[in-house]
N, C-alpha and C positions, 0 to 999 in steps of 0.2 A: 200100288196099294188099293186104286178103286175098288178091283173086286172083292176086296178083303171089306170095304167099307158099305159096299152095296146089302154081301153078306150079315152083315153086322146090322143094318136097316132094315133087313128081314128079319132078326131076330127078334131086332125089339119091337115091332110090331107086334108079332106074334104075340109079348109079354104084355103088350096096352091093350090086347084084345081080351087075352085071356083076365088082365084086371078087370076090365070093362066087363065082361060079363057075369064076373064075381060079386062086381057090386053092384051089379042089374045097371049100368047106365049105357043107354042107347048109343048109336051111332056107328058110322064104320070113320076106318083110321088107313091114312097115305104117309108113308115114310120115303124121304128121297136122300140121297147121299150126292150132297154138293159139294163139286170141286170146279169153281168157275174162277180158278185163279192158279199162277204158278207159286207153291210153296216153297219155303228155302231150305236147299237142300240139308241131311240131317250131317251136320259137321263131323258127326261120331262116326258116320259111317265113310264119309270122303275125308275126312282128317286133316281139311282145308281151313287155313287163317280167313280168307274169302268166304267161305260159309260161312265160319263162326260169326265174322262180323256182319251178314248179311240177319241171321237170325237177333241179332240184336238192335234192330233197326224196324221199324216201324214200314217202310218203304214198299213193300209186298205186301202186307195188311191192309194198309190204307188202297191199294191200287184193289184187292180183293174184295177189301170193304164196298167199295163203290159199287161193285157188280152184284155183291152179295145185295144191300140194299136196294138196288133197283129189282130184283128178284124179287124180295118179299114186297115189295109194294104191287109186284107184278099180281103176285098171290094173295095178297088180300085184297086187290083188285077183281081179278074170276074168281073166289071164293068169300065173301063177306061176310060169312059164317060160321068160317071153319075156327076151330081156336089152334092157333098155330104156337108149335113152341120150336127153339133154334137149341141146337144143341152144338158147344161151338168146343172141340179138342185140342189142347199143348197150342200152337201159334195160332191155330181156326180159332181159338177162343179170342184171342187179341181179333183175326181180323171179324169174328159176329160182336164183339163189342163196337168198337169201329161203328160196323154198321148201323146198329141200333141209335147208337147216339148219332150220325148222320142222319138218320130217319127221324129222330126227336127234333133234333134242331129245324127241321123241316115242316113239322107240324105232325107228322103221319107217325101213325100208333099201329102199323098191321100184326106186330106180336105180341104173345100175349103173354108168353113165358118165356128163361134160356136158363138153363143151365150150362157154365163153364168146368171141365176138369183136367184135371192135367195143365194147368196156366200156366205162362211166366209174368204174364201181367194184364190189364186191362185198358190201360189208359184213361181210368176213372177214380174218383174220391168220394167217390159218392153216387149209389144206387140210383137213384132219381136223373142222372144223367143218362140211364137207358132210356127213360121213357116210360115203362113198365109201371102196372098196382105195385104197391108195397107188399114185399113177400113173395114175390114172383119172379125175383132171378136168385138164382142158388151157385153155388162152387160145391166142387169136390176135390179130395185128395187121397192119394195112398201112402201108407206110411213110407212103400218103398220106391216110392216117385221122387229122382233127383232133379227135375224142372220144379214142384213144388216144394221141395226142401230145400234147395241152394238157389236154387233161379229166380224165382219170385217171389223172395226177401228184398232183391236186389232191385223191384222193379222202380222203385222211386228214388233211385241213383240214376236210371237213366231215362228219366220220363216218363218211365209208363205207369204212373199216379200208383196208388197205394198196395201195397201187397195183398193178391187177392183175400188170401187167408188171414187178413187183421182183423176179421170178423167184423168187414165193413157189410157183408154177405150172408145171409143162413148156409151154413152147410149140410150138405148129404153123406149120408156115410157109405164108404167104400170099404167096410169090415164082416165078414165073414159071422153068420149065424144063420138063423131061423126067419125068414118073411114072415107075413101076418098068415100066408099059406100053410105054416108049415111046414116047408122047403127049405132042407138045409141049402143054403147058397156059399162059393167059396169069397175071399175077402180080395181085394188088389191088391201085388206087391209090386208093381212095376206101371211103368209109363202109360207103356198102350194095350192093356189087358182091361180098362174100364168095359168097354160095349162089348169085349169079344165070350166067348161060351167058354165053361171050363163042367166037361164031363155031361155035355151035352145040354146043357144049360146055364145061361146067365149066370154073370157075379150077382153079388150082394148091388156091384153099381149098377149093374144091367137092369137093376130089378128097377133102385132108386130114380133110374132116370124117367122110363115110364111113370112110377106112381107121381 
């Protein structure tokens, strides 16, 4: 799926650039598609007892987290003034929560934004456990995402702290209409259609995660 996701990192570029010069604000923009960890495999598709329970464990997060956080420290280390934001998907969101809070507990602040979509959980109760301003991490959902309708209801049955969507979080919306452009944009009905293009351009979420 990398080059599905590399692809997916060009596009929304392309969308921060095209805001960015709408609203006359300076700068250029680096998008990367990290995958510095093995994720667990998708149980739906190997119909394995062993996957099922591997995604419901924290174990692969936390080991991704580790590397994910030495990453951003790496980057706000050669960059001291870039404003970076993590955009963290479905188990990637567990493991860039992880991280962040690794990095808090640490003292170091390298991010500056994240938005999570597609969750099953976070392993948090409370915003201010990333680290982040207030108002500067966000969730999203689609109505026809079953990780966020059955999944992460669940996640504070097995530790991983409060359902993202209790509105411990601002949320973005993933429905279908008009941007500030203009632009009809379509809405997400499914898991992994947030970042991807429909009819040659971004969702309604593709748009949100840029702005």
């Amino acid at each position: 799926s990398l080059p599905g996701m590399v692809t997916e990192a060009s596009d929304l570029r392309q969308t921060i650039n095209e805001q960015m010069d709408r609203a006359k604000i300076p700068g250029s923009v680096a998008t990367v598609a990290w995958m510095g960890y093995d994720t667990p495999p998708n149980p739906i598709d190997t119909l394995s007892p062993a996957d099922l329970w591997t995604t419901m464990t924290d174990d692969q997060a936390r080991t991704g987290a580790s590397s994910l956080s030495s990453y951003l420290e790496q980057l706000g280390t050669s960059s001291p003034n870039a404003d970076i934001t993590v955009l963290g998907h479905s188990y990637g969101s567990l493991t860039s929560s992880l991280a962040l809070q690794d990095l808090a507990a640490q003292g170091l602040h390298p991010v500056d934004n994240v938005v999570f979509y597609g969750s099953p959980g976070l392993e948090l109760t409370n915003p201010s456990q990333l680290g982040l301003a207030d108002g500067n991490a966000y969730v999203m959902q689609a109505p026809g995402d079953p990780i966020t309708s059955y999944v992460a209801p669940l996640a504070p049955v097995h530790g991983w702290g409060a359902d993202p969507y209790s509105g411990i979080l601002p949320e973005l919306s993933s429905q279908g209409g008009l941007d500030p452009a203009g632009v009809l944009r379509e809405g997400v009905s499914s898991h992994a259609d947030y970042p991807r293009s429909a009819g040659g351009q971004l969702r309604m979420s593709g748009y949100n995660i840029p702005a």
